[in-house]
C-alpha positions in Angstrom: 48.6 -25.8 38.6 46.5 -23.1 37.1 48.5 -20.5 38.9 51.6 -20.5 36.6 52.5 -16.8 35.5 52.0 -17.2 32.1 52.5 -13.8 30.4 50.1 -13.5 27.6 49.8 -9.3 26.9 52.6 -9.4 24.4 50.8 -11.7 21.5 49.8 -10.1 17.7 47.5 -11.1 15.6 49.9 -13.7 14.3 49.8 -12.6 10.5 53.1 -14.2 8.9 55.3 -11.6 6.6 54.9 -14.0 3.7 52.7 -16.8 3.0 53.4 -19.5 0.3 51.9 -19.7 -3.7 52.5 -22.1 -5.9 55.2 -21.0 -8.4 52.8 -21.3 -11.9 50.5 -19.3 -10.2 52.6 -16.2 -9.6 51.9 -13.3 -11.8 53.7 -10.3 -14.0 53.4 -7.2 -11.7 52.6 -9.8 -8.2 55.2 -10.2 -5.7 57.5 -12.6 -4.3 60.3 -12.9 -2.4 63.9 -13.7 -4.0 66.5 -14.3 -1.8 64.8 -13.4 1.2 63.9 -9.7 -0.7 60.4 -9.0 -1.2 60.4 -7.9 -4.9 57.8 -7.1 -7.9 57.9 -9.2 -10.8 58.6 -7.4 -14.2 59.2 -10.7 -15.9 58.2 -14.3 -16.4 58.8 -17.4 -18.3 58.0 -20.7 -18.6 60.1 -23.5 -19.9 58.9 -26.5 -21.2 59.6 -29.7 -19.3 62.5 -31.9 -20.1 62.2 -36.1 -20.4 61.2 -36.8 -16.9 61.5 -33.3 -15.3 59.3 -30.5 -14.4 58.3 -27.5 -16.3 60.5 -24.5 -14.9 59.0 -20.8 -14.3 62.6 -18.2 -14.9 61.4 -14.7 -13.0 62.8 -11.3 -13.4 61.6 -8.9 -10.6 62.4 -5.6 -8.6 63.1 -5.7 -4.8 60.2 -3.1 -4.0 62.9 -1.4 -1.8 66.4 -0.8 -3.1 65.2 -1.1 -6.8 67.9 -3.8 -7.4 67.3 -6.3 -10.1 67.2 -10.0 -9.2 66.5 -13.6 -10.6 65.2 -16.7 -9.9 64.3 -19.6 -11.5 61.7 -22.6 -9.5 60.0 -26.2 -10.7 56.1 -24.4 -11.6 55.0 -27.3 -9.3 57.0 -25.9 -6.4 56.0 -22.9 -3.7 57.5 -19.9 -3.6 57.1 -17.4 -0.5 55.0 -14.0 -1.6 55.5 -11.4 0.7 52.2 -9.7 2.7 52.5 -6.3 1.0 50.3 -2.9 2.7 50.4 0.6 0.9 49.1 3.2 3.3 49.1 7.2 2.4 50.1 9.7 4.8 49.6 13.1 5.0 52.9 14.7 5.2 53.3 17.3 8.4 56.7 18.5 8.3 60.5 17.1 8.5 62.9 17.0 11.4 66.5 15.9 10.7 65.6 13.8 7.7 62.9 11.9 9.3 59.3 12.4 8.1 56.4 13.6 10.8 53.1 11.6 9.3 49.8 11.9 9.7 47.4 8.8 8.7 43.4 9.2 7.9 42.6 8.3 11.9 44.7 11.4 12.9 47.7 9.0 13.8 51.0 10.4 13.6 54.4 8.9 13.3 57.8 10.5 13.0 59.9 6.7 12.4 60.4 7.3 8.5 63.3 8.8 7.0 63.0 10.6 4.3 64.2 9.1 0.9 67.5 10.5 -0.5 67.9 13.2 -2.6 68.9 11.5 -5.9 66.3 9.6 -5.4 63.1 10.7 -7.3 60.5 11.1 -4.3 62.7 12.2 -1.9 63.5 15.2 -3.7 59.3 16.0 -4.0 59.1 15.7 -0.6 62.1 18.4 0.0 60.1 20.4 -2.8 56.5 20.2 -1.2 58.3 20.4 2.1 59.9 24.1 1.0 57.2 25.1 -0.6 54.8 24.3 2.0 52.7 22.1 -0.3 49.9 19.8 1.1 50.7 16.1 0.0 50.1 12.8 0.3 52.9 10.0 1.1 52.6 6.6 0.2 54.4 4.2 2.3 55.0 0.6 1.0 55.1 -2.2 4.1 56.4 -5.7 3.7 58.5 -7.9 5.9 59.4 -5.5 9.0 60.6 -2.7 6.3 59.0 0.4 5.7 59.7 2.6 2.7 58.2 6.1 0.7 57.7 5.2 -2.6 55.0 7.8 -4.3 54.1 11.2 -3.7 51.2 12.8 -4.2 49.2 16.4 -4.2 46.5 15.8 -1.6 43.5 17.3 -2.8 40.7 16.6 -0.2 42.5 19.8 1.9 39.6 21.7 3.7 40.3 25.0 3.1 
């Protein structure tokens, strides 16, 4: 009975991508996710409750990724998903065919990122510092299996 080939090498740590909060307790500038997006919340509101109903919280918020605007409005007493959000900086190594080569503080490197579009604010610094051959720092936003470079920044602990 004990001999069953049980394969156990391909377990994690078993972290969840979100983990539930009750709705009055969310906060401006916290995340959450709306319509299965995690997003930042640049506005809240409370209504007050009705005869026999519950007091309503209306949120305004940003999906941290595509920058698109969405709303939601939940019973304060309910729970409402928050997304398990990492930042991480990278140094930046070089580019090959729009995807970014990354180097983390452990001397880690990864190539798996693309690089953000050209409109696109930070994209265009990394092109810049990338031409230039300027030393900075990525920082790369995690949440729910998506991965995205949302800052930029002149790394200043270069030993020169």
């Amino acid at each position: 009975m004990a001999d069953e080939n049980y394969d156990f090498g391909g377990a994690d740590a078993g972290a969840s991508a979100t983990y539930p909060m009750q709705c009055s307790a969310l906060r401006k500038g916290g995340f959450v996710m709306i319509k299965n997006r995690p997003c930042k919340i640049v506005e809240m509101s409370t209504s007050k409750t009705g005869k026999h109903g519950h007091a309503k919280v209306h949120l305004v918020a940003l999906d941290i990724f595509t920058g698109k605007k969405l709303e939601d409005i939940c019973p304060s007493t309910h729970n409402m998903e928050v997304p398990n959000v990492k930042r991480k900086d990278y140094q930046l190594i070089g580019m090959d065919d729009d995807f970014l080569s990354l180097m983390d503080d452990t001397g880690e490197t990864r190539d798996d990122l693309k690089c953000p579009s050209e409109e696109d604010g930070v994209g265009k610094e990394v092109r810049d510092a990338i031409d230039n051959e300027t030393d900075i720092l990525v920082t790369v936003l995690s949440a729910c299996g998506e991965e995205c470079v949302i800052a930029t920044k002149v790394n200043t602990a270069v030993d020169k």
